[in-house]
N, C-alpha and C positions, 0 to 999 in steps of 0.2 A: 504494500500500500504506500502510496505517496500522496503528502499534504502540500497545500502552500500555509506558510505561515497566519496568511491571513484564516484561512478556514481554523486553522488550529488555535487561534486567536479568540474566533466565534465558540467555537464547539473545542474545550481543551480536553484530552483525553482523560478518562473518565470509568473507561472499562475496566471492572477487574475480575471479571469472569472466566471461565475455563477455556473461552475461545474469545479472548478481546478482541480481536482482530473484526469478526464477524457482530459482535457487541457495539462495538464502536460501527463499525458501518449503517448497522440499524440504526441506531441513534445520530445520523448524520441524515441518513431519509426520512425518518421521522421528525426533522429538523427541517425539511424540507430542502436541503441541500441536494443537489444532484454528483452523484457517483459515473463518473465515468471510467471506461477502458484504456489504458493508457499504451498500445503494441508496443511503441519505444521503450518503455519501461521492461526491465528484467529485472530477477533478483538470484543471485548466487547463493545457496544456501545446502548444508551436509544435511542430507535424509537418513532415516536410521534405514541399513542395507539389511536386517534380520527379521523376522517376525518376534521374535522374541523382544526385540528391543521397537518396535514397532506398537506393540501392545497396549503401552501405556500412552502412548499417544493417539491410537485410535478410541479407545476408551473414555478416554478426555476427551477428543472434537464429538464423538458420541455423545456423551454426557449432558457437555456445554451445549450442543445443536437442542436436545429436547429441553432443556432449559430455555432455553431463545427461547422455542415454540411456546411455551408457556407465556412467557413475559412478554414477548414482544407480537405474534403474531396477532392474537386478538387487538391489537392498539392500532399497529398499521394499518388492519384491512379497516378499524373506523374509521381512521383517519385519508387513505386512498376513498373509501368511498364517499366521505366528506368534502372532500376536497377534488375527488375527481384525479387522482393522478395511479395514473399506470405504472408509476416505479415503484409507488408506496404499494402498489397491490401485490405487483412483483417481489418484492422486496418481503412482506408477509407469509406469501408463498412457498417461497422457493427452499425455506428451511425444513418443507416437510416432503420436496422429493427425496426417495430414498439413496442410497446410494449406487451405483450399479452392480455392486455384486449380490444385495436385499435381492435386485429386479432380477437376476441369474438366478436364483436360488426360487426364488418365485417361478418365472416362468419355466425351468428346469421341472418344479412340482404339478405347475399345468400342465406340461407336455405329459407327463406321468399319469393323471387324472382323465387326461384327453382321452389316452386311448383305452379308456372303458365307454367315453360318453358317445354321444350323436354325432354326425358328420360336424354340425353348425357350430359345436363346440370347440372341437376338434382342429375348426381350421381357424377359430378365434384364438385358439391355443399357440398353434401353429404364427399364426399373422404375429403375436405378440411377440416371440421367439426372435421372427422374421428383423421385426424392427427395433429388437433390440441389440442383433448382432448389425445393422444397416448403421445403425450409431453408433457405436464404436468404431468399428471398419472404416467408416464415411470422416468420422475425427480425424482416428487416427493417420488415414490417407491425407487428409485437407492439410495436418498440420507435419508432415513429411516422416513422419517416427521410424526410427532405424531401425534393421532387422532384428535387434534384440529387442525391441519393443514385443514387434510383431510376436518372435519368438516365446515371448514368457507370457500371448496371451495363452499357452496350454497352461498355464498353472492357474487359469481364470478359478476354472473347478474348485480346488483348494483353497482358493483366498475365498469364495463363498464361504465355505465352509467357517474357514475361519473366522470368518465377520461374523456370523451366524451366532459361533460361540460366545465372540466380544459383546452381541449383543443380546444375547442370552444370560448374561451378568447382568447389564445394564436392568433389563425387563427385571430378572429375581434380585432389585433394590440393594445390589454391589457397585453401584458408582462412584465415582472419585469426586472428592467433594474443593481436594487442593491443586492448583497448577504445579506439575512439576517437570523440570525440562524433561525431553527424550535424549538417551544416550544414543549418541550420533558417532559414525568415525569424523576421525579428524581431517579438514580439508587437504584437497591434495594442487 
């Protein structure tokens, strides 16, 4: 994320939630402030390379994401529909699409279920499937992602799984309630 002074001036940071980043955003739209995409902008930064060390940091954006939803989305959508603004409804929204491996593990279970039911089901199941792999693939193509990309979507299967578990804590009321960094390797 990147501010000008001035905004930071208006709206000084503020969040101290599990996912400030996402915190402070909302509270920048609900502020009426406009959020834009900035392509120039990059940011370099060491990702944890394990799932084990990954854990606790999926767990947290988990956490903190349904927290949002509590806190924030009912206020946005009053305020988008108050005011008539499509970011603020966006903005409300967009914290309860799930992630894409939820929507794997889901549509994974419809294809399963499918093929007991009716044709009409079947190819609903099917269609879902369909355009969930067209988004991914269609990203991944638009934004050039190198053959290891490609590559480790076989372990798509798995990190479902995995998420599944993570949020399977979250659901039986094991959430993190403190930020705390993720161990990361060290840049190279």
């Amino acid at each position: 994320m990147g501010f000008s002074r001035g905004l930071l001036a208006r709206h000084p940071w503020t969040a101290r939630s599990l996912v400030e980043d996402q915190e402070h955003h909302l509270e920048l739209v609900a502020a009426g402030e406009r959020v834009t995409f900035a392509p120039e902008a990059w940011v370099r930064s060491p990702m944890p390379t394990t799932l084990r060390r990954a854990r606790s940091q999926q767990l947290r954006w988990d956490a903190g994401r349904t927290a949002l939803i509590r806190r924030y989305t009912p206020r946005l959508l009053r305020l988008g529909v108050r005011r008539r603004d499509p970011a603020c409804l966006h903005a409300a929204l967009e914290p309860l699409v799930p992630p894409q491996s939820l929507l794997l593990a889901a549509n994974a279970a419809g294809l399963l279920l499918a093929l007991r039911a009716r044709s009409g089901r079947r190819r609903l199941a099917v269609a879902n499937a369909a355009a969930q792999v067209g988004f991914v693939v269609g990203g991944l193509s638009l934004a050039g992602a190198p053959a290891a990309v490609w590559r480790a979507l076989a372990l798509a299967p798995a990190l479902a799984v995995w998420k599944l578990t993570l949020m399977a804590r979250l659901w039986g009321r094991r959430a993190p309630t403190d930020w705390v960094r993720t161990e990361r390797e060290p840049s190279r």
